[in-house]
C-alpha positions as CSV (number, residue, x, y, z in Angstrom):
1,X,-5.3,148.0,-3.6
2,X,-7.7,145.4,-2.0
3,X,-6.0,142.6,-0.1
4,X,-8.1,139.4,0.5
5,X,-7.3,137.8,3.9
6,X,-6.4,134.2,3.8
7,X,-7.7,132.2,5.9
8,X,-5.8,129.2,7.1
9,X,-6.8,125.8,6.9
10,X,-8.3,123.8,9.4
11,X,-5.8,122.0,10.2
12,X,-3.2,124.6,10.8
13,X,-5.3,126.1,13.2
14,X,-5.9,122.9,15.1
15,X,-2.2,123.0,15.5
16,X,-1.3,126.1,16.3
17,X,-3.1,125.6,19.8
18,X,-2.7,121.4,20.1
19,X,1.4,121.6,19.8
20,X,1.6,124.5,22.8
21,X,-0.6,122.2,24.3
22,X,0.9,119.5,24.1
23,X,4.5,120.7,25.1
24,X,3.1,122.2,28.3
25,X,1.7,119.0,28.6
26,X,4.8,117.5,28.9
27,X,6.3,120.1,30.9
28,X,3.9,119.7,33.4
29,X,4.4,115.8,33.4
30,X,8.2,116.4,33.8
31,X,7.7,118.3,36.7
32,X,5.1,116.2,38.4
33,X,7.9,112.9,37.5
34,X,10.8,114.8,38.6
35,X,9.2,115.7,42.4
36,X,8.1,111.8,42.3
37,X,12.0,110.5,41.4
38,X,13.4,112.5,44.3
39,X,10.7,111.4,47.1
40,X,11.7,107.8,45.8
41,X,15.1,108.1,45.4
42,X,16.1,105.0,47.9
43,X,14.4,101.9,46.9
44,X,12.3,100.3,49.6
45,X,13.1,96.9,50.7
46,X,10.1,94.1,51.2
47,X,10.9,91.3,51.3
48,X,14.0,88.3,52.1
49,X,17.4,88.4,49.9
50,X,16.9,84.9,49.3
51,X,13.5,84.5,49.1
52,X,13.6,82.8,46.0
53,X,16.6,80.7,45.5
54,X,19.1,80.6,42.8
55,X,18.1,78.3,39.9
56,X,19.8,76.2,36.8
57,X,17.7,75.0,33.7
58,X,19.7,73.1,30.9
59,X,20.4,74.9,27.9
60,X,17.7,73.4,25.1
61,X,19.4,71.4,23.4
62,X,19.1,72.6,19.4
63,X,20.6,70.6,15.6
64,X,19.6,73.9,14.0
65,X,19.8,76.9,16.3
66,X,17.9,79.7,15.6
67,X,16.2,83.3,16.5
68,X,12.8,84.4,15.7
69,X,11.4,87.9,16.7
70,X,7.6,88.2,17.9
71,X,6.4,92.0,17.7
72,X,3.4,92.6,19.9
73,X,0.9,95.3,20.7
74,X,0.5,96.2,24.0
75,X,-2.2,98.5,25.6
76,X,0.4,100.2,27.6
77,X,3.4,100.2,25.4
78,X,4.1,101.3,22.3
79,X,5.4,97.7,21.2
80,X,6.8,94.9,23.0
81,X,10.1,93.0,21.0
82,X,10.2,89.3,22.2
83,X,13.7,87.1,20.6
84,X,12.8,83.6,21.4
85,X,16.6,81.9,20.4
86,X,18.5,78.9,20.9
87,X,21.4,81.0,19.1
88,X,24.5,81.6,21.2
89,X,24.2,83.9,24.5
90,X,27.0,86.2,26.2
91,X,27.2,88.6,28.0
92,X,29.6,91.8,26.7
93,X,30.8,95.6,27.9
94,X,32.2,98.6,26.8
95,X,36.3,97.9,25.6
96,X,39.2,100.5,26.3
97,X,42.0,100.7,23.7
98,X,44.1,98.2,24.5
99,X,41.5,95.6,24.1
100,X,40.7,94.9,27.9
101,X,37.5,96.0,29.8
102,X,36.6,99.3,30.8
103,X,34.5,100.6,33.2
104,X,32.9,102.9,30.9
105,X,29.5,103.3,28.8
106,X,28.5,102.8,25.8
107,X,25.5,102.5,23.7
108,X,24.2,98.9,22.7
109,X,24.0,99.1,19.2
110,X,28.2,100.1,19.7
111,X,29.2,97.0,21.8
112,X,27.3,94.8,19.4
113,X,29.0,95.9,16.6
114,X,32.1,95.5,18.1
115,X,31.2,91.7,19.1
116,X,29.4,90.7,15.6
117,X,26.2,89.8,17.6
118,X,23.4,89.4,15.1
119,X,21.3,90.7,18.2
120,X,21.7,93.3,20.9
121,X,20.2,94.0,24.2
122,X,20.8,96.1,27.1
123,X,22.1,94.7,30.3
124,X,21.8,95.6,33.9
125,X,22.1,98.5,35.8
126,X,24.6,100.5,36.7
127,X,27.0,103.4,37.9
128,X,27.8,106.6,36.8
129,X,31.7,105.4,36.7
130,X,30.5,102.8,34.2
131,X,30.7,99.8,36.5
132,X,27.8,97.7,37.1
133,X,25.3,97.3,39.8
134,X,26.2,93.9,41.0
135,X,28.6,90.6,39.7
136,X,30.0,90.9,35.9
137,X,31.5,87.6,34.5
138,X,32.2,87.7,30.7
139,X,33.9,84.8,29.5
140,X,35.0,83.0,32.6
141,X,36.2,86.4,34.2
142,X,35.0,88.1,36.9
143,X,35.0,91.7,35.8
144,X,33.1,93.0,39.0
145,X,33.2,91.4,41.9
146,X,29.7,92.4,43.8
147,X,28.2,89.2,44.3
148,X,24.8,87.8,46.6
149,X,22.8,90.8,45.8
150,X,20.2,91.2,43.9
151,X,19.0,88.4,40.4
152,X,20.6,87.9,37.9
153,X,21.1,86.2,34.1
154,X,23.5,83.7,33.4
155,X,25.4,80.7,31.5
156,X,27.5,77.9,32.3
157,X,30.8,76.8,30.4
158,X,30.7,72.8,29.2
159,X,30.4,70.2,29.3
160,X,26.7,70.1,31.1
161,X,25.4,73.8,29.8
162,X,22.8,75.8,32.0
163,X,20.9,78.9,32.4
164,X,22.0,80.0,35.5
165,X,19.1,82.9,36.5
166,X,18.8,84.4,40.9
167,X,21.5,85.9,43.0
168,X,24.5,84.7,43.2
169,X,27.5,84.8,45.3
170,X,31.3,83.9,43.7
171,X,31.8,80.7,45.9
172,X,28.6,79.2,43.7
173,X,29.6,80.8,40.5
174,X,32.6,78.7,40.8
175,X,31.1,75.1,41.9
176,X,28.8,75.8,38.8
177,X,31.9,77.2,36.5
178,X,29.1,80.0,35.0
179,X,31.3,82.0,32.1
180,X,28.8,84.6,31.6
181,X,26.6,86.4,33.9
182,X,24.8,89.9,34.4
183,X,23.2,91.2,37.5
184,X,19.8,92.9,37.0
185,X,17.1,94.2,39.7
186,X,14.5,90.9,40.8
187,X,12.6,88.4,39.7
188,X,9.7,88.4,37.6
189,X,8.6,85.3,36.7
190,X,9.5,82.0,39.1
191,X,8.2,78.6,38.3
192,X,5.4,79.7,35.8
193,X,4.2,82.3,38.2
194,X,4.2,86.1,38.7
195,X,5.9,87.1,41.5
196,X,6.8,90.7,40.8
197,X,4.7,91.6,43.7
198,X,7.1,90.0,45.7
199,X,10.5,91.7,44.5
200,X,12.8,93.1,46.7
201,X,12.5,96.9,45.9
202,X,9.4,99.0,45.1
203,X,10.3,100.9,41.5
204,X,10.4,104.5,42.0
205,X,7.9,104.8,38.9
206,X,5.4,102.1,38.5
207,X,5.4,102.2,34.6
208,X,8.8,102.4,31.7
209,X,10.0,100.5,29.5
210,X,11.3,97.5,30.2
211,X,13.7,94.5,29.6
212,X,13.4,91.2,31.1
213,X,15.3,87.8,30.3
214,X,14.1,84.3,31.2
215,X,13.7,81.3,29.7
216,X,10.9,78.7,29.1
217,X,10.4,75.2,30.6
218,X,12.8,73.3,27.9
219,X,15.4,75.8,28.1
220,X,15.0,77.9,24.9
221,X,15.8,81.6,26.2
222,X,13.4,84.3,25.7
223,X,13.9,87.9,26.1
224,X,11.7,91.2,25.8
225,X,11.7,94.7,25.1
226,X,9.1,96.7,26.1
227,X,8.8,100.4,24.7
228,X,7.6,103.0,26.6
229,X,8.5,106.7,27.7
230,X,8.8,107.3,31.2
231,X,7.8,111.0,32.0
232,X,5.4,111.3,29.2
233,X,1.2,111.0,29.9
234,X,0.3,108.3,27.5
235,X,2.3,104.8,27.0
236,X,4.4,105.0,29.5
237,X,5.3,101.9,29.6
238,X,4.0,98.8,31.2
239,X,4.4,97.8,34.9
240,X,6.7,95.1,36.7
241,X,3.5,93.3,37.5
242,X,2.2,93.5,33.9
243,X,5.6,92.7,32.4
244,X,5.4,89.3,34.4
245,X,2.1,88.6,33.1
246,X,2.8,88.9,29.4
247,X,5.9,86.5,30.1
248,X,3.5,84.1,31.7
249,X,1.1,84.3,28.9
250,X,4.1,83.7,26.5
251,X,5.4,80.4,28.2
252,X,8.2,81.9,30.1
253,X,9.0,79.4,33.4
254,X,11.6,81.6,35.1
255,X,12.7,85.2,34.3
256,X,14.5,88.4,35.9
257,X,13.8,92.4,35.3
258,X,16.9,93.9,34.1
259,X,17.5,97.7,33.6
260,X,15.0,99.2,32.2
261,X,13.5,102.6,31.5
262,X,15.8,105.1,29.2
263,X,17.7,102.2,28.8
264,X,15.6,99.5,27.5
265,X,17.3,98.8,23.8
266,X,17.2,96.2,21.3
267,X,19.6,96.1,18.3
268,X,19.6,93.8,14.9
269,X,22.9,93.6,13.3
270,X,23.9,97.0,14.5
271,X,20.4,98.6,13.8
272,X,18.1,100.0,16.7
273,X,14.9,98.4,16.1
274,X,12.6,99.8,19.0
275,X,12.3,103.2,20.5
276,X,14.6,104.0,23.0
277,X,13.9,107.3,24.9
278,X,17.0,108.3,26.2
279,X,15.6,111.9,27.1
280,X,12.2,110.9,28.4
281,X,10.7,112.6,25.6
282,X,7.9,111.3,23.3
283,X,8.9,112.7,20.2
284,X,12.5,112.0,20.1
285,X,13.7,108.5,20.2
286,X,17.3,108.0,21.1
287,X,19.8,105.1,22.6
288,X,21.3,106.0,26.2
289,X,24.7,104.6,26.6
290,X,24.8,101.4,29.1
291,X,27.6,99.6,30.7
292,X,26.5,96.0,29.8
293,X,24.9,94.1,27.1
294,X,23.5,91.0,26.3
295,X,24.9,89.3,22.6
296,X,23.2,86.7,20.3
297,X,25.4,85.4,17.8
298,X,24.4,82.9,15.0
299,X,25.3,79.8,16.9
300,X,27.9,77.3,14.4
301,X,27.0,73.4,15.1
């Protein structure tokens, strides 16, 4: 009996050979990453603590409040997520049982649920205990006490409402009575300008996602995600520098980077909308558990 060899098509022969490929591709990446994240394990320090002093902008004032969501391409990121709101901010964390704080993790999209926020975003960095790198204050309460270190994202109580965004140590938390507040890594954006050249710390890896929150020069708040995947080859993510010049370019007066990389999340009534690589690789999109959040709630007038 005469068998006829098949012949497979074209394109299964393409990818018998591009997915091996590819996947040593990415091993090798991994490897080359992984020697890079240990050589730059301690951040490098270059420049003042205070070289660019704490700031307050007034809240923009708003009869009808509201949140739009800008989606843009970017060269170097898969997309970036912009929220431009004048809906209510706060500043929430993971919950234990009995309804008190916990220095724990948790993923985004589960500590907005929890809080109704229409919109969820990742906060700042953090510990492996769950406690975060730097001051905590959720409603009025100081949940850690690590003040005067590095910028930060905040809000003051009534009657005269501000952004409160820089370092900040308890003594002026208190004169300015700030109810919510969540340290992240340095300053971006200062006056109008870039000045990520001028942070504090060198990143260990010049290009992740990112998340940055600032706000524009009549006090609407603005924040970005910016998707990316940090060990892989291609769109990787964009850099501190080019992150500050995309918030320029969008209007943003003053801003600050907060934690970024496998962390970088946004949520929209519960639902992960960008692509959060949790495991650093490019085909499998997941949301890493964080010990702070940021919350926008559909503000009542």
């Amino acid at each position: 009996m005469n068998m006829k060899r098949t012949v497979p098509p074209a394109a299964l022969i393409i990818l018998q050979y591009l997915v091996p490929l590819y996947l040593l591709l990415q091993i090798l990446s991994l490897a080359r990453l992984k020697v890079l994240r240990i050589a730059n394990k301690t951040p490098t320090r270059v420049g003042s603590d205070n070289y660019f002093p704490l700031i307050t902008v007034p809240v923009a004032a708003s009869v009808n409040p509201t949140t739009t969501l800008h989606v843009y391409k970017h060269k170097l990121s898969r997309k970036v997520f912009m929220l431009n709101t004048t809906d209510s901010f706060s500043v929430i964390a993971p919950y234990s049982s009995n309804n008190s704080h916990a220095l724990r993790l948790e993923r985004v999209s589960v500590q907005a649920g929890r809080h109704n926020c229409s919109w969820g975003i990742n906060g700042g960095p953090f510990h492996k205990d769950g406690s975060t790198a730097g001051a905590l204050i959720i409603d009025g309460k100081i949940i850690i006490d690590d003040f005067g270190g590095a910028a930060g994202f905040g809000v003051t109580g009534k009657p005269t409402v501000q952004w409160v965004l820089g370092s900040l140590t308890k003594e002026r938390a208190y004169q300015l009575g700030v109810v919510h507040f969540v340290t992240g890594f340095d300053w971006l954006v200062y006056n109008g300008e870039n000045v990520a050249a001028k942070q504090r710390f060198k990143p260990a890896i010049k290009r992740a996602p990112r998340t940055a929150v600032g706000v524009d020069k009549t006090g609407n708040l603005l924040i970005i995600v910016a998707d990316g995947c940090e060990r892989c080859l291609q769109k990787r993510g964009p850099t501190l520098d080019e992150t500050a010049d995309f918030l320029v370019e969008v209007g943003v007066a003053y801003a600050v980077n907060m934690d970024g990389g496998s962390s970088s999340t946004m949520t929209r009534q519960r639902r992960v909308i960008n692509k959060p690589t949790c495991l650093d690789i490019d085909v499998i999109s997941c949301s890493r558990p964080v010990a702070s959040a940021i919350c926008i709630r559909r503000a009542t007038t």
